[in-house]
Wavefront OBJ file of the C-alpha trace (Angstrom):
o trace
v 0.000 0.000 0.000
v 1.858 3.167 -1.191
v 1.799 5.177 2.355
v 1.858 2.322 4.391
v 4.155 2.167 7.556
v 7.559 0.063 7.370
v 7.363 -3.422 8.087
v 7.784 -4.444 11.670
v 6.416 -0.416 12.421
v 2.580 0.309 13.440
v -0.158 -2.198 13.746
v -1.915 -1.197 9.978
v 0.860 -2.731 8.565
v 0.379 -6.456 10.467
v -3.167 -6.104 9.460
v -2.871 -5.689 5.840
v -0.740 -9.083 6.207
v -3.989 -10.467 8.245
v -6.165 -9.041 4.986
v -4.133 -10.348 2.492
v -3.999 -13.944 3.728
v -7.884 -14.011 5.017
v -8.397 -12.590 1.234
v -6.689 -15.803 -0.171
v -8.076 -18.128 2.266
v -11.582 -16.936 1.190
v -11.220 -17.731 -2.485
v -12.143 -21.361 -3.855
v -11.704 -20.632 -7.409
v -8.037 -21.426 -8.836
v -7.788 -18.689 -10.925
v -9.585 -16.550 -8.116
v -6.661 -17.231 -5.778
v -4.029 -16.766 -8.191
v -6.007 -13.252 -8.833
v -5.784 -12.866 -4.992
v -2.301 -13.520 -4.864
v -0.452 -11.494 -7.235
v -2.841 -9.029 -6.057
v -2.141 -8.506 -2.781
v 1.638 -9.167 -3.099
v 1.804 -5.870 -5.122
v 0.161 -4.117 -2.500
v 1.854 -5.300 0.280
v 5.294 -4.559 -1.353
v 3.972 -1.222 -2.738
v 5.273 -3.033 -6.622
v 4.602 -1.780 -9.948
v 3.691 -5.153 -11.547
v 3.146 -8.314 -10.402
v 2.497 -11.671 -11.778
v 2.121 -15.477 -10.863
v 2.994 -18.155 -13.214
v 1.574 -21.633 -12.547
v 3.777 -24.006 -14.751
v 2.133 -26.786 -17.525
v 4.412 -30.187 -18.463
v 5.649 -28.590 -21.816
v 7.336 -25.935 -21.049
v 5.167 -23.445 -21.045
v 2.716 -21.683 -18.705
v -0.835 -23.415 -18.303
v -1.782 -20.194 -16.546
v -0.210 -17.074 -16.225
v -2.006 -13.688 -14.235
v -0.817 -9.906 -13.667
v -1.780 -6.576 -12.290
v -0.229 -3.675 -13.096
v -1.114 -4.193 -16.300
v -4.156 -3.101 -18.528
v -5.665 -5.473 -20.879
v -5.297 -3.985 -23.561
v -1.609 -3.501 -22.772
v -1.705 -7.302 -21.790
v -3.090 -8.306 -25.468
v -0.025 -6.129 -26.862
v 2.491 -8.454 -25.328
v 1.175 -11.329 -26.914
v 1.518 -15.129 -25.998
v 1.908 -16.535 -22.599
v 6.034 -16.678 -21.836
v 7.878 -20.052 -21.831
v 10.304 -21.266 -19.232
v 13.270 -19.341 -19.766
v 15.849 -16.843 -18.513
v 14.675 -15.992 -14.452
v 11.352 -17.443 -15.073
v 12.791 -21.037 -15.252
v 14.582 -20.341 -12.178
v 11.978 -19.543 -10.374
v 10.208 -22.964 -11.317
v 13.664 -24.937 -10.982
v 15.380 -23.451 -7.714
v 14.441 -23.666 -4.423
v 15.166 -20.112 -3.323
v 14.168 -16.193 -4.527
v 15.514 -13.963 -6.653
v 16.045 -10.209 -6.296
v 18.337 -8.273 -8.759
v 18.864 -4.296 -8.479
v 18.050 -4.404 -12.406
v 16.397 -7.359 -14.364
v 17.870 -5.975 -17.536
v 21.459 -6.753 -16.449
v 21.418 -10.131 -15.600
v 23.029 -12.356 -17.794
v 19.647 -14.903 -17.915
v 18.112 -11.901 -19.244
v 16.548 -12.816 -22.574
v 14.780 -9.478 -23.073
v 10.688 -9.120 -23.864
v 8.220 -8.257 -26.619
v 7.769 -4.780 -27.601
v 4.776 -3.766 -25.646
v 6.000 -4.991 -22.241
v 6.384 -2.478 -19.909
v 9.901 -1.814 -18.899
v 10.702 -3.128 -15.580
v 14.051 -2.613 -13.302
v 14.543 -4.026 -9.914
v 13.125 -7.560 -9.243
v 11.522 -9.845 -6.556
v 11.041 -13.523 -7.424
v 9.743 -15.918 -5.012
v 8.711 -20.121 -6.035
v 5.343 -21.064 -4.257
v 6.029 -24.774 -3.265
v 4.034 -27.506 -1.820
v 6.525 -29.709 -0.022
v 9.281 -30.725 -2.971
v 7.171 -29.323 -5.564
v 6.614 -26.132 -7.455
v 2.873 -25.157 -7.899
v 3.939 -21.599 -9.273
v 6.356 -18.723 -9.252
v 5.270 -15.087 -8.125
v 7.277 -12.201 -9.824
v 7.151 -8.745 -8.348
v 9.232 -5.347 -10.310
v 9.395 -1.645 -9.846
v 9.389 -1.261 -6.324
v 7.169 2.499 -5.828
v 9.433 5.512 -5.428
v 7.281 6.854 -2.864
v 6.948 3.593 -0.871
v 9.348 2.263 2.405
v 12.892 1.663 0.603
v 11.675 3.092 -3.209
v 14.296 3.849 -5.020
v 16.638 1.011 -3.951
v 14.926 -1.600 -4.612
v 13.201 -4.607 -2.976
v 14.512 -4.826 0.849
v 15.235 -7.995 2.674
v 12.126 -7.582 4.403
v 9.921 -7.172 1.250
v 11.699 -10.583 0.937
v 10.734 -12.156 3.865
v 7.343 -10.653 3.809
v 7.032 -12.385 -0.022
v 8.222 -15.816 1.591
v 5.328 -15.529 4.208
v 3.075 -15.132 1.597
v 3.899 -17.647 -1.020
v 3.938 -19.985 1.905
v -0.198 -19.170 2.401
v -0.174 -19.111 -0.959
v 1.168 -22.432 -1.516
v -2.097 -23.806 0.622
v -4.763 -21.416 -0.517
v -3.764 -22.847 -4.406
v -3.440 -26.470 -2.735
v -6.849 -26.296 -1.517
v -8.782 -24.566 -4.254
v -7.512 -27.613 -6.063
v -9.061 -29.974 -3.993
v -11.781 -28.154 -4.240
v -12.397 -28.075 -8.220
v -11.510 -31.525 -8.071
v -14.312 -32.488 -5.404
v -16.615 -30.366 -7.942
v -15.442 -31.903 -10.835
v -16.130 -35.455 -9.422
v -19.790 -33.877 -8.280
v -20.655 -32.737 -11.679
v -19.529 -36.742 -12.533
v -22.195 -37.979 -10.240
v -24.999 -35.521 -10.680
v -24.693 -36.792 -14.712
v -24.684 -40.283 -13.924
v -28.045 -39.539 -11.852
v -29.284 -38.032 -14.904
v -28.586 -40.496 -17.496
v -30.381 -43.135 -14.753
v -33.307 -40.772 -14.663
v -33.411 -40.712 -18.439
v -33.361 -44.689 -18.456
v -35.991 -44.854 -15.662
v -37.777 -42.241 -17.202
v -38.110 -41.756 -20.832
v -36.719 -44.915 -21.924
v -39.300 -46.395 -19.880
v -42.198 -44.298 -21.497
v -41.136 -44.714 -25.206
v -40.965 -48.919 -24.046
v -44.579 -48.346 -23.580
v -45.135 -45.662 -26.155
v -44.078 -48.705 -28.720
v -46.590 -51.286 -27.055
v -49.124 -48.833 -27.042
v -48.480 -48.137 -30.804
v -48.404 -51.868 -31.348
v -51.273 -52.679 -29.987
v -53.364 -49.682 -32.147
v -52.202 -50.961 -34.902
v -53.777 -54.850 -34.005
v -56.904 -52.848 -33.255
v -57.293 -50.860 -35.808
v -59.235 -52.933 -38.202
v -61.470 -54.883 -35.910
v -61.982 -51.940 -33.256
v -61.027 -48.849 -34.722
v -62.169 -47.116 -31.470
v -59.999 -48.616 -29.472
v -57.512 -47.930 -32.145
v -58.524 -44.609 -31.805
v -57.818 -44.367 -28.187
v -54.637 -46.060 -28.208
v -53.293 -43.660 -30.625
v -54.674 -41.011 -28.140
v -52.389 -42.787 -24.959
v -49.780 -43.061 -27.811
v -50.031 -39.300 -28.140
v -49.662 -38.451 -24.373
v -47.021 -40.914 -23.705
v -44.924 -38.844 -26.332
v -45.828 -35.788 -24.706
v -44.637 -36.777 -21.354
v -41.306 -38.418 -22.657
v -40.221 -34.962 -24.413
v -41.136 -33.076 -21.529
v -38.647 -35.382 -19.233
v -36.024 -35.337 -21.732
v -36.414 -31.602 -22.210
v -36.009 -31.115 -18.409
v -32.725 -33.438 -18.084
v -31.362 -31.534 -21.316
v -31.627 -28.556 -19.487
v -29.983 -29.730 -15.770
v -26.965 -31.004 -18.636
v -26.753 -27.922 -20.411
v -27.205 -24.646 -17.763
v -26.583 -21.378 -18.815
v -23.031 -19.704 -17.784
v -23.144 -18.406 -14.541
v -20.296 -16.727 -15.159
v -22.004 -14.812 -18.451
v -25.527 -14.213 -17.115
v -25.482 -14.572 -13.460
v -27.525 -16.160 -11.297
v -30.769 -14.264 -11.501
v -30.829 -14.539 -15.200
v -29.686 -18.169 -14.765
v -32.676 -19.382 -12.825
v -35.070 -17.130 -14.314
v -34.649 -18.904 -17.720
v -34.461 -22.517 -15.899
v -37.866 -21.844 -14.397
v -39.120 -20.366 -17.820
v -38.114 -23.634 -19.839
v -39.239 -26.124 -16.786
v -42.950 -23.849 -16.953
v -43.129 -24.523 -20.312
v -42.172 -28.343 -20.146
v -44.578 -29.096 -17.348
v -48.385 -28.885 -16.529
v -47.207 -27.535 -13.228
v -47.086 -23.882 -13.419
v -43.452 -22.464 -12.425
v -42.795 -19.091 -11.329
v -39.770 -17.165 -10.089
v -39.489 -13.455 -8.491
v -36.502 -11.920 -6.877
v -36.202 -8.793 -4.730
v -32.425 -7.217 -4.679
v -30.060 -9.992 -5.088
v -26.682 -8.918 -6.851
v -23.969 -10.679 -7.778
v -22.740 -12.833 -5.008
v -19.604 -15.146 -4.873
v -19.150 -17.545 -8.074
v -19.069 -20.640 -5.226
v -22.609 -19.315 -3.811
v -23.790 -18.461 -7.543
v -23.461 -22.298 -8.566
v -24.336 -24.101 -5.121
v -27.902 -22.171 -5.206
v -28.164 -22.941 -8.853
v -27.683 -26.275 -8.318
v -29.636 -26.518 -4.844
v -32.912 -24.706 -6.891
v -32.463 -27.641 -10.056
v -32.684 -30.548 -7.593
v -35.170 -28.929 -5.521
v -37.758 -28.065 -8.916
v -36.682 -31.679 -10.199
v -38.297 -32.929 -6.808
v -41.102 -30.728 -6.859
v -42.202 -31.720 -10.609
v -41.285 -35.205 -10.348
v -42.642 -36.021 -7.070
v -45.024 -33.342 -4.855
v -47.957 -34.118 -7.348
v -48.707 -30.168 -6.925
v -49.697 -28.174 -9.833
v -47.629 -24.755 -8.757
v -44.303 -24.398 -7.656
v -42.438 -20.872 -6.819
v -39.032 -19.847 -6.958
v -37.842 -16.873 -5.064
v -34.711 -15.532 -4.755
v -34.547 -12.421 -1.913
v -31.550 -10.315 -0.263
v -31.055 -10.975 3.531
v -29.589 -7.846 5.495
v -26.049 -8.386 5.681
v -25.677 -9.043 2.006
v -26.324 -12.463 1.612
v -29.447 -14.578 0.001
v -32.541 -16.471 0.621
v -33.313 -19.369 -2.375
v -37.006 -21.205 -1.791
v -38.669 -23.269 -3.443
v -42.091 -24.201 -2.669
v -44.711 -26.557 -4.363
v -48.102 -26.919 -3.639
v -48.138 -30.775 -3.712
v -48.067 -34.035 -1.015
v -45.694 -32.748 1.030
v -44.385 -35.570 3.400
v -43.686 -35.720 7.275
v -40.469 -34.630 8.780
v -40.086 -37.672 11.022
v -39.342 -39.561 7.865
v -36.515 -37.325 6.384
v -33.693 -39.848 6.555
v -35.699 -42.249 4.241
v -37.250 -38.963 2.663
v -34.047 -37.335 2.507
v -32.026 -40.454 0.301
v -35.082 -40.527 -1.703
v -35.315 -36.521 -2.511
v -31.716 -35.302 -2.485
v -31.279 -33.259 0.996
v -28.267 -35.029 1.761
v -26.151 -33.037 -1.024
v -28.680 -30.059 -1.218
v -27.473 -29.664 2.612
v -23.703 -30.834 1.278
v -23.672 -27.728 -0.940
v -24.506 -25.100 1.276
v -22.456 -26.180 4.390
v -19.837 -25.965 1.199
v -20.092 -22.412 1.003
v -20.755 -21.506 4.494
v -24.609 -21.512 4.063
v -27.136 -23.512 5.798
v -30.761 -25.456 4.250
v -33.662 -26.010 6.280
v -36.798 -28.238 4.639
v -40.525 -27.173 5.701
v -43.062 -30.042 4.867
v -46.569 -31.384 6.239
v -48.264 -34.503 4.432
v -50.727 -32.584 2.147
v -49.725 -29.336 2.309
v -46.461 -29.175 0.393
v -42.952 -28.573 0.708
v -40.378 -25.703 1.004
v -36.642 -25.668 0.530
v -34.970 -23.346 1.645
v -31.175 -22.232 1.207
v -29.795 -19.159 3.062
v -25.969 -18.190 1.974
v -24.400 -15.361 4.015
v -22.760 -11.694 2.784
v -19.552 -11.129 1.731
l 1 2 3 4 5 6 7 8 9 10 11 12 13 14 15 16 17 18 19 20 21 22 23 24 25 26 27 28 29 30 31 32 33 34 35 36 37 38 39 40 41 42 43 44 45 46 47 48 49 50 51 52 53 54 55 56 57 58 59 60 61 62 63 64 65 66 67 68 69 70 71 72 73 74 75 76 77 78 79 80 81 82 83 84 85 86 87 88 89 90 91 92 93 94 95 96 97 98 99 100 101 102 103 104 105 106 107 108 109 110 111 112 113 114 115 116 117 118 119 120 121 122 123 124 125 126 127 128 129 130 131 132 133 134 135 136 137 138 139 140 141 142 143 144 145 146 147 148 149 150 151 152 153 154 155 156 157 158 159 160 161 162 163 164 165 166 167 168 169 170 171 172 173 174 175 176 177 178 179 180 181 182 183 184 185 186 187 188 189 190 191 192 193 194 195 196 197 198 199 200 201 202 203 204 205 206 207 208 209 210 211 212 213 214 215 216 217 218 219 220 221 222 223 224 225 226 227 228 229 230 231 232 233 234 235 236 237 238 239 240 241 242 243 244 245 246 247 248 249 250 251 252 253 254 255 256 257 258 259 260 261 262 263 264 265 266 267 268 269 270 271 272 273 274 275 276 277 278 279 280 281 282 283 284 285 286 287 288 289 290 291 292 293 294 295 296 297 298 299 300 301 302 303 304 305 306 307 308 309 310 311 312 313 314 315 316 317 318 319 320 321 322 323 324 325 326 327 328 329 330 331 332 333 334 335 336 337 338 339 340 341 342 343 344 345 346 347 348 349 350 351 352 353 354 355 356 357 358 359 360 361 362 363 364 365 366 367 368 369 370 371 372 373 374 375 376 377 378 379 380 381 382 383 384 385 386 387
C-alpha cells in the first residue's frame, strides 16, 4: 500500500498481512486465488507489476495472471512466456531472486515490444513440499513507498516468503476443491442419465406397445384404435417433456455470463413450459454474489424443482430468490403438492436429495432447512451469508 508504515512499524501494517492472507483463504476458485495472490503481493510490497505463473508439463505456462497491467496492454504483449531466462529459475530453484536491475542479468533474454519496462526484481517459487505449484514475480518497487528507489529490501523478501507460503495452501486447496466439484458434476450426470433410463426410456418402451397394440386394433376396433393412438399421443408428450427437463440440468446457462438471476429465471421459464405444473420465479435485490454461492444455489434450486415436478404431485411451484440484510441470500422453493412428514426425512431425505442439497450449502458456508406437512407441500430453503 503506497503510504503504508515500514514493516515491523505500526499495527496497519500487520493487518494488511492479516487481509491479504484471510483474502486468499476466502477464495475457492483457482484462478480466483491466483487473482488474490499477485494481487495482494503488489500491494503489500507497494510493486509496480506483479504476476504469478503456474507451470504446464511442456514448457510453457498453463496459466499465467498480472496486475499492473491493462488489458489492452496485456493483449499487446502477446503469448503466454515459456520457461526461460529468471522465469525457469523460479520454477527450478528452491530459493528467490532479487536483482537491483532485471535488464542486467546475464539470464536476461529481453521481452516483446509492448512490455512495460521493468528494473529491480523480486522472485519468489510457491512450493508444496518438494514441488513447485507456481512462481510469483514482483518489479518496480514504488518511489514513494518504504525503501523506493533502492529496490526490494530484505524484508519485502521475507514478507514475499510468508506469503507464497499461504499461498502455496490457498492454491493447494482450491484444487481440492475443483476436483471435489469436478467429481460432483460426474455424479450428478450419472443420476441423470439413470433418470433418463428410468424415465423416458421407460415411457417410449410403452409408447411402442401402445403403438403396437393400435395398430392390431385398428381394423377390428377402430375405437380402441382410436384411443390407443390417443395414450400413444400423451405418452410422447410426457417423454419430451422429461427429456427436455434433463437436457436442461446437462446444459445450464453460464453463470459466469448471465449470473444467477438470469440463470434461474430462464431454468424456471423452460421447466414452466415443459410441465403442466405452473413455475414461477421473483426476486427482490439480489446482486452478484460469490461464483461458489452463484453455482451451489443454482444447483440446490435444479434438484429442488426436479423434486417438486417429479414427485409433490402439486400443480404450482415458486421460486424466489430475496436479499437478507447483511448481504447475503434467501433461495425457496415451494410446491403446492403431497408434502411428506419430517419424522421420515432420513428415508425422505435419500429418496429426494437433501443429503447433497445440505452438502452444498455447508460448502459455502450456508445452511438449508426443509418445511413439509403430508398434504400441504414442501419448502426448501437455502440461506448463503454476505460477503
Amino acid at each position: 500500500m503506497t503510504g503504508s508504515p515500514p514493516h515491523g512499524g505500526p499495527p496497519s501494517g500487520l493487518a494488511a498481512v492479516s487481509t491479504a492472507l484471510l483474502a486468499m483463504s476466502r477464495r475457492l476458485e483457482v484462478r480466483d486465488v491466483l487473482r488474490t495472490i499477485v494481487a495482494s503481493a503488489r500491494e503489500l510490497l507497494d510493486a509496480e507489476y506483479a504476476a504469478l505463473g503456474v507451470p504446464d508439463d511442456h514448457g510453457g505456462f498453463a496459466q499465467f495472471v498480472v496486475d499492473g497491467i491493462s488489458p489492452e496492454q496485456w493483449r499487446s504483449i502477446g503469448p503466454l512466456p515459456r520457461q526461460h531466462g529468471i522465469l525457469a529459475a523460479m520454477l527450478h530453484d528452491a530459493g528467490p531472486e532479487r536483482l537491483a536491475d532485471v535488464r542486467e542479468d546475464p539470464r536476461f533474454e529481453g521481452w516483446p515490444s509492448a512490455h512495460p519496462e521493468m528494473s529491480d526484481f523480486l522472485g519468489m517459487p510457491v512450493r508444496d513440499g518438494e514441488e513447485t505449484l507456481a512462481a510469483l514475480f514482483l518489479a518496480n518497487k514504488r518511489p514513494g513507498a518504504p525503501g523506493g528507489g533502492q529496490g526490494f529490501t530484505d524484508e519485502d523478501q521475507e514478507l514475499l516468503s510468508l506469503l507464497a507460503q499461504h499461498a502455496a495452501i490457498a492454491l493447494t486447496n482450491a484444487r481440492l476443491y475443483e476436483r471435489s466439484r469436478e467429481l460432483t458434476i460426474a455424479e450428478e450426470r450419472s443420476r441423470l442419465a439413470h433418470e433418463l433410463h428410468d424415465a423416458v426410456s421407460q415411457k417410449l418402451f410403452s409408447l411402442r406397445l401402445t403403438a403396437q397394440a393400435a395398430a392390431a386394433l385398428v381394423d377390428r376396433d377402430p375405437a380402441r384404435a382410436k384411443g390407443e393412438l390417443q395414450q400413444v399421443a400423451a405418452l410422447a408428450a410426457e417423454a419430451a417433456d422429461e427429456l427436455r427437463a434433463a437436457v436442461t440440468e446437462l446444459r445450464p446457462a453460464a453463470l459466469d455470463e448471465d449470473g444467477l438471476v438470469a440463470t434461474l429465471r430462464t431454468h424456471v421459464h423452460v421447466l414452466d413450459r415443459a410441465h403442466a405444473a405452473h413455475v414461477t420465479f421473483t426476486c427482490d435485490g439480489v446482486r452478484a454474489l460469490p461464483a461458489t454461492q452463484e453455482e451451489a444455489l443454482l444447483r440446490v434450486a435444479q434438484e429442488a424443482l426436479h423434486n417438486a415436478l417429479r414427485h409433490s404431485g402439486g400443480d404450482r411451484v415458486e421460486v424466489t430468490l430475496s436479499r437478507t440484510p447483511a448481504g447475503g441470500a434467501v433461495l425457496k422453493v415451494l410446491d403446492t403438492g403431497k408434502g411428506f412428514d419430517p419424522r421420515t426425512v432420513r428415508r425422505a431425505g435419500r429418496h429426494l436429495g437433501l443429503v447433497s442439497m445440505r452438502d452444498r450449502a455447508s460448502g459455502v458456508g450456508g445452511r438449508l432447512t426443509v418445511h413439509s406437512e403430508p398434504g400441504r407441500g414442501t419448502t426448501i430453503e437455502m440461506e448463503v451469508p454476505g460477503g
